[in-house]
C-alpha positions as CSV (number, residue, x, y, z in Angstrom):
1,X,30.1,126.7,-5.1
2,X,29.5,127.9,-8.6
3,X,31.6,131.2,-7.8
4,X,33.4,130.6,-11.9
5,X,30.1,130.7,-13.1
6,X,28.7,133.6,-11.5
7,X,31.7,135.3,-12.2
8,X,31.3,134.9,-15.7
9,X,27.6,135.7,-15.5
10,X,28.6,139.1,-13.9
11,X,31.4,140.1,-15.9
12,X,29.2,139.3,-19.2
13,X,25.5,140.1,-18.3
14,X,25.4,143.3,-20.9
15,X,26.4,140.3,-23.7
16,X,24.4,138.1,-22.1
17,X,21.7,140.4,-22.3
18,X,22.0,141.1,-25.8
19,X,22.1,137.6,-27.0
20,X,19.9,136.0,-24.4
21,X,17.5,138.5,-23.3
22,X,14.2,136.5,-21.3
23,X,15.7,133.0,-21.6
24,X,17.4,130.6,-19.1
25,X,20.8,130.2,-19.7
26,X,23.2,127.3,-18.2
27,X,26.7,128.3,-17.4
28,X,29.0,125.7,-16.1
29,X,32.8,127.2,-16.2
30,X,32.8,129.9,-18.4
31,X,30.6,128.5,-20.7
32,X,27.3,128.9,-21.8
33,X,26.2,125.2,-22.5
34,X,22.4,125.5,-23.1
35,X,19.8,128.2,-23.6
36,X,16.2,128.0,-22.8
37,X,12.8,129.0,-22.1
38,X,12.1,128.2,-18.6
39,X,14.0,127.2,-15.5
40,X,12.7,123.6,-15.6
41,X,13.7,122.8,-19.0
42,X,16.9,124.1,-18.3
43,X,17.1,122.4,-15.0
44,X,16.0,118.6,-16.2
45,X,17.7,119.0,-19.6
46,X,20.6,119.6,-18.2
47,X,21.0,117.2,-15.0
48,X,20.6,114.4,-18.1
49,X,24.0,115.2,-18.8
50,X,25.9,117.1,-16.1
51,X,26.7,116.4,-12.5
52,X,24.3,118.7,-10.4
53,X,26.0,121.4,-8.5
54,X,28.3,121.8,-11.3
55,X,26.2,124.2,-13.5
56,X,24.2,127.1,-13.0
57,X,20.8,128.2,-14.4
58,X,20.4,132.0,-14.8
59,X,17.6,133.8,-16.2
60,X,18.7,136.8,-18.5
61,X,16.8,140.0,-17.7
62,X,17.4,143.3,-17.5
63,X,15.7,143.5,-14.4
64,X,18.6,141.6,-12.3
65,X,20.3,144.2,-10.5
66,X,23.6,143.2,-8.7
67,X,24.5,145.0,-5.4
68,X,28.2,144.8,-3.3
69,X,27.5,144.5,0.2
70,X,29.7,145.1,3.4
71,X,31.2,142.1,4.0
72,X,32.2,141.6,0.4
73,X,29.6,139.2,-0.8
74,X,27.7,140.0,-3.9
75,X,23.8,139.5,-4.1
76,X,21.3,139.5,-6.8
77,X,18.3,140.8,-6.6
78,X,15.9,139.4,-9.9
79,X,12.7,142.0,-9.9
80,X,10.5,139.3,-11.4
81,X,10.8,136.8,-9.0
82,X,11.9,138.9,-5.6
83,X,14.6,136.4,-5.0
84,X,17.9,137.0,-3.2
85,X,21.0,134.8,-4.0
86,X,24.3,135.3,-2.2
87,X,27.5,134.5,-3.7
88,X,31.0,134.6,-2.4
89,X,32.7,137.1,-4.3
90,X,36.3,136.4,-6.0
């Protein structure tokens, strides 16, 4: 479910930030394994050599703004795209 990954994303996105800033980044553990400039080139570079559902594409933006709901989950809200993701929380 990716939970490591978005973990790490979270816990690092001010570094992330500073070294990434408007790329796509691929996390898979708690490592950043590719960097790029869209979501599709991270996407089909990477599926050529990782399992999918084992890595996760994140664009690095100040805009993302993370917000702790009720029941514990953690959601992202990304300005530029208006997309939601929900993640289990640790």
């Amino acid at each position: 479910m990716l939970v490591t990954e978005f973990k790490f994303y979270r816990e690092n996105h001010s570094r992330l930030i500073e070294k990434y800033h408007n790329k796509y980044i691929v996390i898979k553990g708690k490592k950043v394994i590719g960097v790029y400039n869209s979501h599709a080139e991270a996407y089909f570079d990477t599926k050529k050599s990782e399992e999918l559902g084992t890595f996760l594409i994140q664009k690095i933006s100040k805009d993302n703004i993370f917000v702790k709901s009720k029941s514990s989950r953690f959601s992202l809200f990304n300005a530029d795209n208006i997309q939601m993701q929900r993640v289990e929380s640790m």
